[in-house]
C-alpha positions in Angstrom: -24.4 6.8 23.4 -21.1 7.7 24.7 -20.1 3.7 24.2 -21.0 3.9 21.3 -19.1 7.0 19.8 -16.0 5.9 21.2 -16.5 2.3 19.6 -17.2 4.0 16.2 -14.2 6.3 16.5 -11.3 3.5 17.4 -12.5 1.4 14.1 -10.3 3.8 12.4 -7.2 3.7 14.8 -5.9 0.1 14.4 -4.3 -2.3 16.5 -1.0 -0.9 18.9 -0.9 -3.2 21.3 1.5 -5.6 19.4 3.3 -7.5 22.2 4.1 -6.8 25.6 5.3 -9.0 28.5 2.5 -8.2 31.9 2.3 -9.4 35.5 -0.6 -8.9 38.2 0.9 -9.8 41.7 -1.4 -10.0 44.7 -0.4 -7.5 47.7 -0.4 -10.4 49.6 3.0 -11.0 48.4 4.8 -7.7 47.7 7.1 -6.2 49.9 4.5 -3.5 51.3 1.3 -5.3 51.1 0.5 -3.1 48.2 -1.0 -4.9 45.2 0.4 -4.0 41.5 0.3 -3.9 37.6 3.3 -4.1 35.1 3.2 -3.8 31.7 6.9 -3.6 29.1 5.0 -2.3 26.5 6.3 -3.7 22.6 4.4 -1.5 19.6 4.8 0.4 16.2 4.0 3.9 18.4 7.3 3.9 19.9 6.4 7.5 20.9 4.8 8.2 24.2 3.3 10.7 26.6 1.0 10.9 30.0 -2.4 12.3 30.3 -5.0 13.4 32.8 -8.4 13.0 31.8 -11.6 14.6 33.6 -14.0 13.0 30.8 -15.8 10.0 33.1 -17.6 9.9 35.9 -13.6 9.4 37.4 -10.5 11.6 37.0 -7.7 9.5 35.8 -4.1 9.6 34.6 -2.9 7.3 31.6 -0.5 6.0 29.0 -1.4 7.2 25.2 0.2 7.1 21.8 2.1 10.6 21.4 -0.1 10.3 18.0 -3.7 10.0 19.8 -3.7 13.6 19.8 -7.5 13.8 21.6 -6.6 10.8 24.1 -9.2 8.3 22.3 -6.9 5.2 23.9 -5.4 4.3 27.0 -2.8 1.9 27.4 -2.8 1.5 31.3 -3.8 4.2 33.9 -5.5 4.8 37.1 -8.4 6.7 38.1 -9.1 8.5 41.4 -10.9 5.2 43.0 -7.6 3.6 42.6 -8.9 1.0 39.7 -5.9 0.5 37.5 -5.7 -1.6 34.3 -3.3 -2.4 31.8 -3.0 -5.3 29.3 -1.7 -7.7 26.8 -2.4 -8.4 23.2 -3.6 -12.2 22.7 -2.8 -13.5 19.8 -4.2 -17.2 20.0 -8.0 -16.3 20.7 -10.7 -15.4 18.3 -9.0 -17.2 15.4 -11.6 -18.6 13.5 -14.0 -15.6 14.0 -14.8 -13.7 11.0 -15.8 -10.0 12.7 -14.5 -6.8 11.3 -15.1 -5.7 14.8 -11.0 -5.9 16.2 -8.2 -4.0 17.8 -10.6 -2.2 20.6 -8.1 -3.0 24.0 -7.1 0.9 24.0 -10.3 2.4 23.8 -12.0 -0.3 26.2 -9.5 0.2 28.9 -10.2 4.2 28.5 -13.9 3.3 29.2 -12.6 1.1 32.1 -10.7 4.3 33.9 -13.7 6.3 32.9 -16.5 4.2 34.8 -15.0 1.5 37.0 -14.1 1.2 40.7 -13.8 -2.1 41.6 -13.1 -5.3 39.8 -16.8 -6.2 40.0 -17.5 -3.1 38.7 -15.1 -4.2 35.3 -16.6 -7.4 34.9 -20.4 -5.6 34.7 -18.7 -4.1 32.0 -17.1 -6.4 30.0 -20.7 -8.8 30.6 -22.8 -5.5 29.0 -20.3 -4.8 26.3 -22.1 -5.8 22.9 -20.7 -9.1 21.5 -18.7 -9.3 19.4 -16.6 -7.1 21.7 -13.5 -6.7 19.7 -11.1 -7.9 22.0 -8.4 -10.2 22.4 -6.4 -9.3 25.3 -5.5 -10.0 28.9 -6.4 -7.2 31.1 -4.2 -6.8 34.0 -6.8 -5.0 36.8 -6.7 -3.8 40.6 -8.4 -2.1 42.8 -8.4 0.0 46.0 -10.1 -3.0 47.6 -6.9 -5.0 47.4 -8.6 -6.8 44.2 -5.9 -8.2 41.6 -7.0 -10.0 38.5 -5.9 -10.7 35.2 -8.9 -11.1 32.6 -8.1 -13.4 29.2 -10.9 -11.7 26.9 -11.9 -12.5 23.4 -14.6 -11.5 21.8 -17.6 -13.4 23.9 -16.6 -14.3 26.8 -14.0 -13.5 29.6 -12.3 -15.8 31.9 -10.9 -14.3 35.1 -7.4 -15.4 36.8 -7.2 -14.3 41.0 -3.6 -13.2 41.8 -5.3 -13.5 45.5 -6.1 -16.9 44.8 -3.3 -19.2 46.1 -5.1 -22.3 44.2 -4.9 -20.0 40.4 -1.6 -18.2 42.2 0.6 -19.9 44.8 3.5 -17.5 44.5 0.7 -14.4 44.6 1.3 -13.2 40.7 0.2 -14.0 37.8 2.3 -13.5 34.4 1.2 -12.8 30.6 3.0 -12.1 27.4 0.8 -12.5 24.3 -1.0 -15.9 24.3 -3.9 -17.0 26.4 -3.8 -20.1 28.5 -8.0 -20.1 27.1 -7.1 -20.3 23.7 -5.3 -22.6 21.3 -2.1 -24.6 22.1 1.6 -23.5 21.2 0.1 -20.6 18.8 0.8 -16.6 20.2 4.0 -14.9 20.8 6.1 -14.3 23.7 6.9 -17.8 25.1 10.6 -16.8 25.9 10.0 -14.0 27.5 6.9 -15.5 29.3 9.5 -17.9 30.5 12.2 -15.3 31.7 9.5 -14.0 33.4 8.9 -16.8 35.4 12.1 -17.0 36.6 13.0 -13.5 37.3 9.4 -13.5 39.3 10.1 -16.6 40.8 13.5 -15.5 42.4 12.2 -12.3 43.5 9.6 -13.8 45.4 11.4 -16.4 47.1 13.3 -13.9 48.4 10.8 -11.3 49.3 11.5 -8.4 46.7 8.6 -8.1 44.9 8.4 -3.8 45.2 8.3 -1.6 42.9 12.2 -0.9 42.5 12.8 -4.4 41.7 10.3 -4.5 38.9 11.5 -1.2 37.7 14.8 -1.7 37.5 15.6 -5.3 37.3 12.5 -6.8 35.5 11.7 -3.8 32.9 15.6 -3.5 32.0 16.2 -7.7 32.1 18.7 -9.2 30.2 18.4 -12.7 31.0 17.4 -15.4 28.4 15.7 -18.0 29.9 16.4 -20.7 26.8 20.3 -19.7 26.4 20.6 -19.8 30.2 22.0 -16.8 30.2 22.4 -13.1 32.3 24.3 -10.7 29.8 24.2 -7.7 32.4 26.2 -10.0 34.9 28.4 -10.9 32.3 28.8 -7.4 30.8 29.0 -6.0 33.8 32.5 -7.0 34.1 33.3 -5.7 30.2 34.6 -2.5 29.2 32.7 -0.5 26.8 33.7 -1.5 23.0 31.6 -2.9 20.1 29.8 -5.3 21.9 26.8 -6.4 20.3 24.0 -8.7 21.0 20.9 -10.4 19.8 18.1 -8.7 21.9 15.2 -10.3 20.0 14.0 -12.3 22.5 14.6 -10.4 25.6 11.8 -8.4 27.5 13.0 -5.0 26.6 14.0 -5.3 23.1 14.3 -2.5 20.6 10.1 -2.6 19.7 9.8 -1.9 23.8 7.8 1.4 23.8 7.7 1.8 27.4 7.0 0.3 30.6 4.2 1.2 33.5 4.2 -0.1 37.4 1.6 0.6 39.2 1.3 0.2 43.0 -2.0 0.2 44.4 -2.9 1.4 47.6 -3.6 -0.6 51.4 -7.9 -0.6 52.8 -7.7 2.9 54.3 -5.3 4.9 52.6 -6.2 7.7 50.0 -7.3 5.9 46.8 -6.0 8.6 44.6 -2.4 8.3 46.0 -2.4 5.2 43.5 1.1 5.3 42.2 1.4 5.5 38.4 5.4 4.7 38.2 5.6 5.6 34.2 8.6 5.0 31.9 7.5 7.0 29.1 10.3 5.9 26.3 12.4 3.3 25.9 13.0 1.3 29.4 16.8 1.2 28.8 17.4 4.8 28.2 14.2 6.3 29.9 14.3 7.4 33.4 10.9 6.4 35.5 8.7 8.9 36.8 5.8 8.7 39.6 2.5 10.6 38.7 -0.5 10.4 41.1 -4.6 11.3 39.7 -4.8 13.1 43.2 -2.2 15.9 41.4 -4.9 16.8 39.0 -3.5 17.7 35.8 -0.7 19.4 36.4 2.0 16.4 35.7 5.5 16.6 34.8 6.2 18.7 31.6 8.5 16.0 30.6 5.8 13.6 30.6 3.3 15.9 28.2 2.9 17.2 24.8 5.5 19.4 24.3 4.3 21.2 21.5 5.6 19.2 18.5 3.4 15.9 20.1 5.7 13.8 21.7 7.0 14.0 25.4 10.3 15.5 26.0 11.1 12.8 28.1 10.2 10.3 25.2 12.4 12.4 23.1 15.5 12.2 25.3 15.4 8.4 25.7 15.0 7.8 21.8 18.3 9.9 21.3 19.9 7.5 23.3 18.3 4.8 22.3 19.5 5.2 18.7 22.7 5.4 19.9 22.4 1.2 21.4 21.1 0.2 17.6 23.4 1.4 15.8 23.1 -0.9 12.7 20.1 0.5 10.6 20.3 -1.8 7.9 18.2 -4.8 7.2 17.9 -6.5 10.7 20.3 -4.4 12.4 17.6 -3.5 14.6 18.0 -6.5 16.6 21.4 -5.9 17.5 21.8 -4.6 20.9 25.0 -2.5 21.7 24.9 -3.7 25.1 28.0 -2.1 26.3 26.7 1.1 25.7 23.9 0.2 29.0 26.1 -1.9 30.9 30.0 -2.0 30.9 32.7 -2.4 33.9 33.4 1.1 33.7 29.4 2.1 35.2 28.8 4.5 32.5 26.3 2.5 30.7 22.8 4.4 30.2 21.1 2.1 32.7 23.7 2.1 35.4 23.5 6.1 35.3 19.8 6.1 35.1 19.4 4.0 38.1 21.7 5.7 40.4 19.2 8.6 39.4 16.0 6.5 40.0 17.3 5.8 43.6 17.4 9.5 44.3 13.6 9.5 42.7 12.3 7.2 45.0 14.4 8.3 48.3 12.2 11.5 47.8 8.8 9.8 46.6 8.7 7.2 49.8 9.3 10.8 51.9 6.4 12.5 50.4 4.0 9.1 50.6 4.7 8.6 54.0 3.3 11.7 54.8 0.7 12.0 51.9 -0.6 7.9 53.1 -1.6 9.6 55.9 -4.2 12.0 54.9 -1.6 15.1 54.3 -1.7 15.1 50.6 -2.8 18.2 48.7 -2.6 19.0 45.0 -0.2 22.3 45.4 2.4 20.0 47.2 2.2 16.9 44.6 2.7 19.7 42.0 6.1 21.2 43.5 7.1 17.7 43.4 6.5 17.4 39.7 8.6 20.6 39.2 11.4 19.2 40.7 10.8 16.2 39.0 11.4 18.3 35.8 14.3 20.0 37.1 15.8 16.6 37.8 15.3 15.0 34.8 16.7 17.5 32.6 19.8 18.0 34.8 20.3 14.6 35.2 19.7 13.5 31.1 22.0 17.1 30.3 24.8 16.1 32.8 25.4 12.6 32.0 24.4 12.1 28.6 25.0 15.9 27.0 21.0 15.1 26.2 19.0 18.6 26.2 15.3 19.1 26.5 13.2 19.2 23.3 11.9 22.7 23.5 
């Protein structure tokens, strides 16, 4: 009954999983043996926040549209066994198929969080969903098993991709952006930044850097373009601030980029709950990234929740900013990025401050896993760490960029 309900409900709440680029890499292959998710979110609900829900047979924390006031989608998340999805809008499956039945992703992946555990476990799910299932997607999943899948889905059938699979992955990830390698040729969106994504992936690999910091910093704020053959923070890196504008259409963060989630699942053994859920809840280019475990219950960071007008403070902050990089608002101003105001020769570009406060954020994070990987987590501790989260983010947003709080 309750699959039902929730099918009948999201008929009404329409498609937001435009385009986003997505990776699954195998913890085979990452820096600390720990598999992960990413998702650079693209969508009309460019407005944000984090929730923790107690409404499945598992806890879990995820990303929802500041507008889903009652939580009715999920746009990637974790749950206490350490299953964590996100996904993908596929736009090259399903194409002759008639169904009203469409735009489901954000309510099935709420299901997902509400009733999975293991990637087995998903697929049960996605084999008893009725058909049609009113998906086209890939679903980026892993598990507390070391699983790490992507899923390409339409609306009868599902065909799996194993990041642990050195025959389907040989570098130990597997990339999507939003068309399916099961569905037709050359149609979908995204094949630039699927390629940039290749190459960004490629080199980090090769040189073993494939951790969380790397992803969060270099690949969800990436300004390479794989067809120009081009790096513009390298080359604006040596630019002083001025009107310097530039066609961000085709990168991976581009002005429709929501906001971005990383998240790095856990080793056999450790606590399955100390999942880490590293959220960028705005824009990646102007929004600071935040860690957020299910085993804090639902105390997160204030920054990261409804703060009373329904939107996230933190979401807030990084549109003010944001605003500020598009500054032509006519016709298709809004491709034209004002990349000197993120990267200049003078380091006071949004990103450059942001990630000087990122390193501070995860200095402190590795600290407490170290000690919470071990069995000496509790919920009172994780929540002091979300206060000073808080504190942080508001100095740090007040400080640099004269940005204050939205009360």
């Amino acid at each position: 009954m309750k699959k039902i309900l929730i099918i009948a409900i999201s008929l009404f709440l329409g498609n937001a999983g435009i385009a986003c680029t997505t990776a699954v890499i195998s913890g085979k292959h990452t820096k600390d043996g720990r598999p992960m998710i990413w998702k650079l979110r693209d969508t009309d609900f460019l407005k944000n926040r984090m929730m923790y829900f107690e409404d499945g047979k598992y806890h879990y924390v995820g990303l929802v549209n500041s507008e889903d006031v009652e939580g009715e989608q999920v746009w990637g998340g974790a749950n206490s066994t350490g299953f964590s999805i996100m996904n993908s809008a596929s736009f090259n499956v399903n194409m002759d198929d008639t169904t009203s039945k469409k735009d489901l992703e954000g309510v099935f992946m709420k299901l997902a969080l509400m009733e999975c555990a293991t990637l087995e476990d998903f697929e049960q799910l996605l084999n008893s969903t009725a058909k049609p299932m009113g998906l086209a997607s890939h679903f980026g999943v892993i598990d507390a098993q070391g699983g790490a899948a992507f899923y390409e889905v339409n609306n009868y059938t599902y065909t799996k991709f194993d990041a642990n699979n050195s025959a389907e992955a040989p570098n130990g990830y597997i990339l999507r952006t939003n068309f399916s390698f099961t569905g037709k040729k050359d149609i979908g969106y995204g094949f630039i930044r699927f390629q940039t994504a290749q190459d960004i992936f490629y080199q980090a690999e090769s040189m073993g850097q494939l951790n969380y910091q790397t992803v969060i910093q270099d690949f969800s704020r990436c300004f390479k373009h794989a067809v120009l053959n081009k790096d513009f923070r390298a080359e604006f890196e040596n630019v002083p601030e001025g009107q310097h504008f530039i066609n961000s259409g085709d990168f991976i963060t581009r002005h429709g980029s929501s906001s971005a989630i990383l998240i790095e699942g856990v080793k056999k053994g450790e606590p399955s709950n100390l999942t880490t859920i590293w959220t960028t809840v705005g824009f990646p280019n102007t929004c600071i990234t935040l860690p957020v475990w299910v085993g804090g219950g639902n105390n997160l960071p204030k920054v990261l929740l409804n703060n009373g007008s329904g939107n996230s403070p933190l979401n807030e902050m990084a549109m003010q900013l944001k605003d500020q990089c598009y500054p032509i608002k006519r016709s298709a101003g809004y491709k034209y990025l004002q990349i000197s105001k993120l990267i200049n020769s003078d380091k006071t570009g949004f990103v450059q401050k942001i990630e000087v406060a990122e390193k501070s954020i995860f200095y402190r994070t590795e600290e407490y896993l170290n000690k919470w990987r071990e069995g000496n987590s509790n919920e009172k501790e994780i929540t002091d760490f979300y206060n000073w989260l808080d504190e942080f983010v508001n100095r740090t947003y007040f400080n640099e960029f004269g940005v204050q709080i939205i009360k």
